[in-house]
C-alpha positions in Angstrom: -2.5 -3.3 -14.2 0.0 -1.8 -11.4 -2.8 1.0 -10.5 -5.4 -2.0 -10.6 -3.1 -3.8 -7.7 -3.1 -1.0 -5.5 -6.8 -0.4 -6.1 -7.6 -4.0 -5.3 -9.5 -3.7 -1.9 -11.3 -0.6 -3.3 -12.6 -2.9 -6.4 -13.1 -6.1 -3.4 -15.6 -3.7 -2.0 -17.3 -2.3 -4.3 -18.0 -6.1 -6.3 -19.1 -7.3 -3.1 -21.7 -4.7 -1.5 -24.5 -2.6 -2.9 -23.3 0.0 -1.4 -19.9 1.9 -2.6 -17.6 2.9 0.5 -18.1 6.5 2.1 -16.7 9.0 0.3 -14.5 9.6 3.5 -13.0 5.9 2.3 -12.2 6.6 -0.7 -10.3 9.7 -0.4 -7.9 8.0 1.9 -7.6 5.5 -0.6 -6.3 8.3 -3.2 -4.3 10.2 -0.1 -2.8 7.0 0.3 -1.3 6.1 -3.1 -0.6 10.2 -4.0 1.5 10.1 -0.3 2.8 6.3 -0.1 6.7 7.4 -0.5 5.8 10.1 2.3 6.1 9.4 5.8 2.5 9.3 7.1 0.2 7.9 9.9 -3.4 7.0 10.4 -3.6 10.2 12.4 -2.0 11.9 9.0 -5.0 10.0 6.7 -7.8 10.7 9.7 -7.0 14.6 9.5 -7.3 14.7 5.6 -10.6 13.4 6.0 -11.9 14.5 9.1 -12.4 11.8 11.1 -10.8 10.9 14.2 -8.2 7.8 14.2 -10.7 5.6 15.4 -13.7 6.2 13.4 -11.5 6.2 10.0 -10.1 2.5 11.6 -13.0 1.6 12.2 -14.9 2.8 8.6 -11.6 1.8 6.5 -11.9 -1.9 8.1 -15.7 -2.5 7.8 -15.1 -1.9 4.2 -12.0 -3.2 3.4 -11.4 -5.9 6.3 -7.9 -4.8 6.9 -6.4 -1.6 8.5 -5.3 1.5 6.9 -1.7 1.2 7.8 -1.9 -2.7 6.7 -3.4 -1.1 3.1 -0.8 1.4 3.5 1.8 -1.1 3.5 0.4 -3.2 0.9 0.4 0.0 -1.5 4.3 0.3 -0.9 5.0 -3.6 -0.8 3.5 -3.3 -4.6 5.4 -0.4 -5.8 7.9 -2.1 -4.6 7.2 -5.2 -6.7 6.6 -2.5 -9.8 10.3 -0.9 -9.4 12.0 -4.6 -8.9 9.7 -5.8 -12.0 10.8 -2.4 -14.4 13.3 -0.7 -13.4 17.2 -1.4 -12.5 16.8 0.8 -9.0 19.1 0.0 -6.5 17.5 -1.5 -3.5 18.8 1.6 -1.8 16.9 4.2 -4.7 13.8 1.9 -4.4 13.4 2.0 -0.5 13.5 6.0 -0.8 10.9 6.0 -3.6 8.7 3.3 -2.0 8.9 5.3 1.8 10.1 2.6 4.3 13.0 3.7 6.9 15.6 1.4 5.3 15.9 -1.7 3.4 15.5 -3.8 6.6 12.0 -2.6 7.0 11.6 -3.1 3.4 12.9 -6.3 3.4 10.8 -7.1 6.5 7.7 -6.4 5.0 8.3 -7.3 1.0 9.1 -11.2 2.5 6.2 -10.9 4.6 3.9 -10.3 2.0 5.6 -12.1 -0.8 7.5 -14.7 0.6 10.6 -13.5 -0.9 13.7 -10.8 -0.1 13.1 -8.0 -3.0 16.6 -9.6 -4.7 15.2 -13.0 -4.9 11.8 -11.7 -6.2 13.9 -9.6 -9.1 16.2 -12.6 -9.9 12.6 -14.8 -10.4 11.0 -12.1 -12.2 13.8 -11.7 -14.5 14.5 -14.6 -14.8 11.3 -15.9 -16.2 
């Protein structure tokens, strides 16, 4: 179900063209996930494949309608959720294993996503 998540633009485009994304696509889609704790940028991703920063933007949001750093973001934001959801991590452990600078930027971009700080989302999740 977690894998599924992080998946989710990949499965968005495939169930809604003929046409399965370049294979270019879909291996920054796996460099992605296998490097989200990493520090990397579009220029990192753009490399792997062989494209140049542009063309991979430009690919990556034709078939996915958002960036790759927004997907990027999205994959961490949900391991983030994963951790808070299974595991008693500290905030501090979970920001290391999820690759954001420090629990401000997580926090900045979990409540953008979510709508909640990571404590309030693990105090709902729990206590549900």
């Amino acid at each position: 179900l977690f894998l599924i998540s992080l998946l989710t633009p990949l499965l968005l485009c495939l169930a809604h063209s003929p046409l399965s994304p370049p294979v270019a696509i879909s291996r920054v889609i796996s460099f992605i996930i296998d490097n989200h704790a990493s520090y990397i940028e579009v220029k990192d991703m753009a490399k792997h494949v062989h494209l140049s920063v542009s063309q991979l933007q430009r690919e990556f949001s034709q078939n996915f309608g958002i960036t790759p750093s927004r997907y990027l973001r999205e994959v961490r934001v949900g391991m983030v959720r994963h951790l808070l959801e299974s595991s008693d991590l500290s905030l501090t452990q979970i920001v290391s294993e999820c690759g954001f600078y420090d629990q401000s930027h997580l926090t900045r971009h979990f409540k953008a996503s979510t709508g909640l700080t990571p404590l309030k989302y693990r105090q709902r999740f729990r206590a549900q």
